[in-house]
C-alpha positions as CSV (number, residue, x, y, z in Angstrom):
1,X,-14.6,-40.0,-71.2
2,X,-14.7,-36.3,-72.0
3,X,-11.9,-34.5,-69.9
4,X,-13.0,-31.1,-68.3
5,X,-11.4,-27.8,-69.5
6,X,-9.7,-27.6,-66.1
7,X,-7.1,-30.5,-66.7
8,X,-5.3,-28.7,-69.3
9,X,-4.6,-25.3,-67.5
10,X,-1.3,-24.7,-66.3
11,X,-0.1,-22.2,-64.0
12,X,1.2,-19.3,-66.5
13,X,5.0,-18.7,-66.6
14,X,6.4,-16.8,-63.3
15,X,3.5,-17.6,-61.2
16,X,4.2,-19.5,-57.7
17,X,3.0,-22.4,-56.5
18,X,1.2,-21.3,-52.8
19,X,3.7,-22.1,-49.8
20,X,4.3,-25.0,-48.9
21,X,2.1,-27.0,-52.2
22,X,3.8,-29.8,-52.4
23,X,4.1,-29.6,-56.1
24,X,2.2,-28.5,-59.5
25,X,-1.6,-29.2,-59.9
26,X,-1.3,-32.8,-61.4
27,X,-3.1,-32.4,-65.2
28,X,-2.1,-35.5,-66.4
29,X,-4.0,-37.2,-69.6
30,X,-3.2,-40.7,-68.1
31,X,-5.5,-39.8,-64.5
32,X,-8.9,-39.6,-64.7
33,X,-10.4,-36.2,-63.4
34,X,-12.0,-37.5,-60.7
35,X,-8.1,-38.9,-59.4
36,X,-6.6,-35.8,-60.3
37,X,-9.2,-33.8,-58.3
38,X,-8.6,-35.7,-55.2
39,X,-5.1,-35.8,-56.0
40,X,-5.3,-31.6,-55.6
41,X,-7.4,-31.7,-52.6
42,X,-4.7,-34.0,-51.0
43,X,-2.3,-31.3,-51.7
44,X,-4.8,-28.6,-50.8
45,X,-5.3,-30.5,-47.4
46,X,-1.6,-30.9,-46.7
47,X,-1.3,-27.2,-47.2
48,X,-4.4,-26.4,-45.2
49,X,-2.8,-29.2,-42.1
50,X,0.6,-27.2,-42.1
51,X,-0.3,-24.0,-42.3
52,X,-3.2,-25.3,-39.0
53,X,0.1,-26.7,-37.4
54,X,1.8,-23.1,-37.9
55,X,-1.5,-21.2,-36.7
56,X,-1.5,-23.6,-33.6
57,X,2.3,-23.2,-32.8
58,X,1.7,-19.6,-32.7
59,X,-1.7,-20.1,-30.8
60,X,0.9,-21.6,-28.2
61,X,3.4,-19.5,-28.2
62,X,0.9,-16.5,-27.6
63,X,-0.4,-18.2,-24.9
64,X,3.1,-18.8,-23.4
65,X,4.0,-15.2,-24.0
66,X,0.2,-14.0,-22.6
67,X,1.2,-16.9,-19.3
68,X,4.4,-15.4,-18.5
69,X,3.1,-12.0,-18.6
70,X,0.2,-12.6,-16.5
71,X,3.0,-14.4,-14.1
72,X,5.2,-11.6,-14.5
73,X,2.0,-9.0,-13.5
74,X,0.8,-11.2,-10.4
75,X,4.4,-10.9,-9.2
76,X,4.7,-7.2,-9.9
77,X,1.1,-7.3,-7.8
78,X,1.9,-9.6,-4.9
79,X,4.8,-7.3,-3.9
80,X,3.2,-4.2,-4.6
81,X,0.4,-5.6,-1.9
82,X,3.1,-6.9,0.2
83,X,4.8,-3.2,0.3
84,X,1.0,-1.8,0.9
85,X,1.0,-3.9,3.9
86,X,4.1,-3.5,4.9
87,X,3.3,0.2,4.7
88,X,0.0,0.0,6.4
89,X,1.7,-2.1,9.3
90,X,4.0,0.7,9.7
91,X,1.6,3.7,9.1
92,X,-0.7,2.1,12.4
93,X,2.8,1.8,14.4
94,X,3.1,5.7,14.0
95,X,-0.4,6.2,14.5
96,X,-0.6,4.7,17.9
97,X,2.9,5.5,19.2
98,X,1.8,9.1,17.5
99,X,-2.1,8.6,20.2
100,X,0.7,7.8,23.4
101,X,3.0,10.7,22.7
102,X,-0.2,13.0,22.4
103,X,-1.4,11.4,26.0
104,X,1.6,12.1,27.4
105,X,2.1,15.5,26.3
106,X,-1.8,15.9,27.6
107,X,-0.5,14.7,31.1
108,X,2.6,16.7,31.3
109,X,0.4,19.4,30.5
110,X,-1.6,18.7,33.3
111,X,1.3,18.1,35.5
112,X,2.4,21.6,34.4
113,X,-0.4,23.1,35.2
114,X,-1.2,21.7,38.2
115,X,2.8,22.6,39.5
116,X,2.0,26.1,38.8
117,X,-1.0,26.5,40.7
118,X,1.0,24.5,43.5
119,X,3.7,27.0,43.3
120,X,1.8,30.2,43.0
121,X,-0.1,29.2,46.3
122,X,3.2,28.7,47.9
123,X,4.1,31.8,46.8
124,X,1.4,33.3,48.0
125,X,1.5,31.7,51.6
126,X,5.3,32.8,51.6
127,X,4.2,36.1,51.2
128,X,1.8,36.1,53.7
129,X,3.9,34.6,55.9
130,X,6.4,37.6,55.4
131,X,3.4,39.7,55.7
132,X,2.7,38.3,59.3
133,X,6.1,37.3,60.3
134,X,6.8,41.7,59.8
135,X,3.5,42.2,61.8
136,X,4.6,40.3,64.7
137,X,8.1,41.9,64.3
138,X,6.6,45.2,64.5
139,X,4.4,43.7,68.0
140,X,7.5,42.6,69.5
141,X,9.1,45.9,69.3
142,X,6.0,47.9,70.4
143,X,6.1,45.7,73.6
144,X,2.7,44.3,73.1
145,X,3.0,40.5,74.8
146,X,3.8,37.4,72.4
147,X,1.2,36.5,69.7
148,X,1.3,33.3,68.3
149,X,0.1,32.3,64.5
150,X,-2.4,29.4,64.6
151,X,-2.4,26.7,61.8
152,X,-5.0,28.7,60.0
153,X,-3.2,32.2,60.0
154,X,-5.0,34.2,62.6
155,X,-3.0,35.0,65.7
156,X,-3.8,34.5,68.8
157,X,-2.5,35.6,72.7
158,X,-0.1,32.9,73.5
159,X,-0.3,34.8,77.8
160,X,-3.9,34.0,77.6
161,X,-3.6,30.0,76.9
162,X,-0.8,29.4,79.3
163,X,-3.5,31.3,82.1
């Protein structure tokens, strides 16, 4: 059996084994080739299993870290909706006590208004009142007989009703 050139290299002087090989390529003249090939690939396949088991424990703890961040940014969002609506709840409060202030302002505007017309036609029957009242005064002491002011404000000869 003719041995292939391969069996007899060694790793030069200094050189590292990869991480986590569980030992020097076997290169022994007692194995066949064949048996120290799948001698290697065991080896290779261990290698190739651990370093998967690494990969997949920091596929897992990425996912952990990526879970607990989305957790963290649902919670940051659930209370940031739960001031919104807080804020919106609060926002229609001053919106409608804000519409019955303005209705009531409206009214007492009206009821202003309306209190000044009131007034200035009292006024103005006071001073026609005064007006009449110094008429009649005026009558009385010219002697003319007694006139009296009907509901409407035109006098009127009280001598010629009692005839």
């Amino acid at each position: 059996m003719i041995k292939s050139p391969l069996d007899k290299i060694q790793l030069p002087p200094g050189q590292a084994m990869p991480p986590g090989f569980p030992g020097p390529f076997i290169f022994a003249d007692s194995l066949s080739s064949v048996e120290t090939l799948l001698t290697n690939i065991q080896g290779l396949l261990k290698v190739a299993l651990d370093n998967a088991r690494i990969q997949e424990k920091q596929i897992q703890q990425e996912k952990k870290d990526l879970r607990l961040e989305l957790y963290r940014e649902k919670e940051i969002r659930e209370n940031l909706e739960r001031q919104i609506a807080v804020e919106l709840q609060s926002r229609n409060t001053m919106q409608k006590r804000l519409k019955k202030e303005k209705k009531a302002k409206r009214k007492l505007q009206e009821a202003l208004e309306f209190e000044s017309k009131r007034r200035e036609q009292v006024e103005q029957a006071l001073k026609q009142a005064a007006t009449n009242e110094s008429g009649l005064r005026m009558l009385k002491d010219t002697g003319i007989p007694d006139i009296e002011i009907e509901d409407n404000g035109t006098p009127h000869d009280s001598t010629a009703m009692q005839a």
